[in-house]
N, C-alpha and C positions, 0 to 999 in steps of 0.2 A: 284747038280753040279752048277747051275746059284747062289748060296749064295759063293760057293767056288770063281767062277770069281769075285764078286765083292769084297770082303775081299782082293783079288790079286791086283786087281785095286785101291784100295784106298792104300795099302805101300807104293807107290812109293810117291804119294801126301800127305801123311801123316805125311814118312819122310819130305818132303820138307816144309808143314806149319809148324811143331817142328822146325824144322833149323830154319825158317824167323822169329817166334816169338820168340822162344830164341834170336836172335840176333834184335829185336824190330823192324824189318823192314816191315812199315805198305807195303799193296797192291800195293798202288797208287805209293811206294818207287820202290817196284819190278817191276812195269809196264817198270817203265822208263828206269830201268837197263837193261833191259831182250825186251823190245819192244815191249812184248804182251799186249792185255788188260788184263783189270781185271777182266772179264768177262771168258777170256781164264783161268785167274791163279786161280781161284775159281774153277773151273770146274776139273784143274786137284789136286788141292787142296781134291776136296770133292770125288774124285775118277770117277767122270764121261767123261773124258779123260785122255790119257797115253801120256805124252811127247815125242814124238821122240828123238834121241837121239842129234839131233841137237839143240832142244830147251832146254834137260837135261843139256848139255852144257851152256847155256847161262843161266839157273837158277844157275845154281851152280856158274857160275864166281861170277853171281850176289851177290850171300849167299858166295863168299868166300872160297867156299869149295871144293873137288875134287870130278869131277861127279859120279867116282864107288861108291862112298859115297850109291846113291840111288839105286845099283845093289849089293852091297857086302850082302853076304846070306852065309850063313854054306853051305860049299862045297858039300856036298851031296843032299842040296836043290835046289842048281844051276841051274842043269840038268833040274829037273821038276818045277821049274818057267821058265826055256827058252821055255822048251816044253808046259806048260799054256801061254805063251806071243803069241808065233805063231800060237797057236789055237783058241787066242780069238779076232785077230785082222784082221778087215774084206780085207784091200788091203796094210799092211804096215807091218812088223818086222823086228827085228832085232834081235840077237844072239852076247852078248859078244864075244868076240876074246882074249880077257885079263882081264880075273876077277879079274887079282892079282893087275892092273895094278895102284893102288893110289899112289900118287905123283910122277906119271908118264907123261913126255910131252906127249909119242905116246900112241894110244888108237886103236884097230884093230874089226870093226863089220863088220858080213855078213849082208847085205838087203836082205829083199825079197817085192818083188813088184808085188801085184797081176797086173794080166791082163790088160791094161788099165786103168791103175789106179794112182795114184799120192797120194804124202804125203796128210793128211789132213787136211782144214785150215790155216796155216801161209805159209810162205818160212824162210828158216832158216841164221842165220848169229852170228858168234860165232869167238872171234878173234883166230888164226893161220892160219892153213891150211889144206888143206883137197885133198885127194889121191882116187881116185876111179880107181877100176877095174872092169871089164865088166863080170861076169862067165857065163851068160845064159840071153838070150834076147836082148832088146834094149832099150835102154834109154836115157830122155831125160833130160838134166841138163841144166837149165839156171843159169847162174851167172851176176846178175846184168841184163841186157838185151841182153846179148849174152846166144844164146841159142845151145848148144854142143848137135849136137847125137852122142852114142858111140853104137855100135855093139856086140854082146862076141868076148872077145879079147883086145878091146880096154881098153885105160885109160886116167886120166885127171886130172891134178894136179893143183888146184887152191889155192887163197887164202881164204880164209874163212869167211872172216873179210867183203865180200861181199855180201850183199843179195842171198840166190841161193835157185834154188827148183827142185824137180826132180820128172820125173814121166816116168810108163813104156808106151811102145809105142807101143810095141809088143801083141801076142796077146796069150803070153804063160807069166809063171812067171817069171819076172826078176831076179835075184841073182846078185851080187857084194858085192865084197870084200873092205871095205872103212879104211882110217886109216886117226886118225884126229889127227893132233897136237895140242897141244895148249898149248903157251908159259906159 
């Protein structure tokens, strides 16, 4: 089982080194597009981290390309890589909401946010905009230096294009419903 997760883990970086060296664009070029180090885009490069989707977003503008690029799988594999994504990720997943959705502005994912917990690593910033809904828990959304708590129920529509990070606050699992634009 632990050879099967790491085979999973390395697709999504593996599509994304293919893209960037097909289109010649060294590291140091993606850093600056994208805002991570190099140290980050290696890592998910060589399969030893998973992008969030926030960050899939800002590779892909980077590469030009549309982000389901690095999620589109044969329909009937869908299913069990969503269900391998949220089994192997220790306080963070996500779930398509529109697998079909290439050259699509809107793009619709469920979160889920372990207990106390926050994304890992960066804060995210990807030009459009971005829609959160609240399903379960409490959370907390900074944009920029303002820092938003929403309830279940609540929502918060920002722009995107702004530094933002998010983490649960609660002491149960978050869920929300997120839909990202991007021009």
């Amino acid at each position: 089982m632990p050879k099967k997760k790491k085979d999973e883990l390395e697709s999504i970086g593996q599509k994304i080194k293919k893209v960037r060296t097909k289109k010649k664009m060294p590291l140091d070029a993606m850093a600056n597009e994208t805002g991570f180090s190099i140290d980050y885009l290696k890592k998910i490069e060589a399969g030893k981290k998973i992008p969030p989707v926030g960050a899939l977003l800002q590779i892909a503008r980077a590469l030009e390309i549309d982000s389901t690029f690095f999620l589109r799988e044969e329909a009937s594999n869908l299913q069990k890589r969503v269900r391998a994504y949220t089994k192997r990720t220790d306080n963070y997943a996500y779930t398509t909401l529109t697998p079909g959705a290439e050259n699509k502005h809107l793009k619709a994912f469920k979160i889920s946010i372990e207990p106390l917990q926050d994304h890992e690593g960066v804060g995210y910033q990807h030009e459009g905009e971005e829609f959160v809904y609240v399903l379960q828990g409490s959370v907390e959304i900074a944009v920029g230096e303002h820092v938003n708590i929403l309830e279940e129920g609540d929502s918060l529509h920002f722009n995107s294009g702004i530094r933002h990070r998010m983490r649960n606050i609660s002491d149960i699992r978050s869920e929300m419903l997120v839909v990202v634009y991007g021009p």
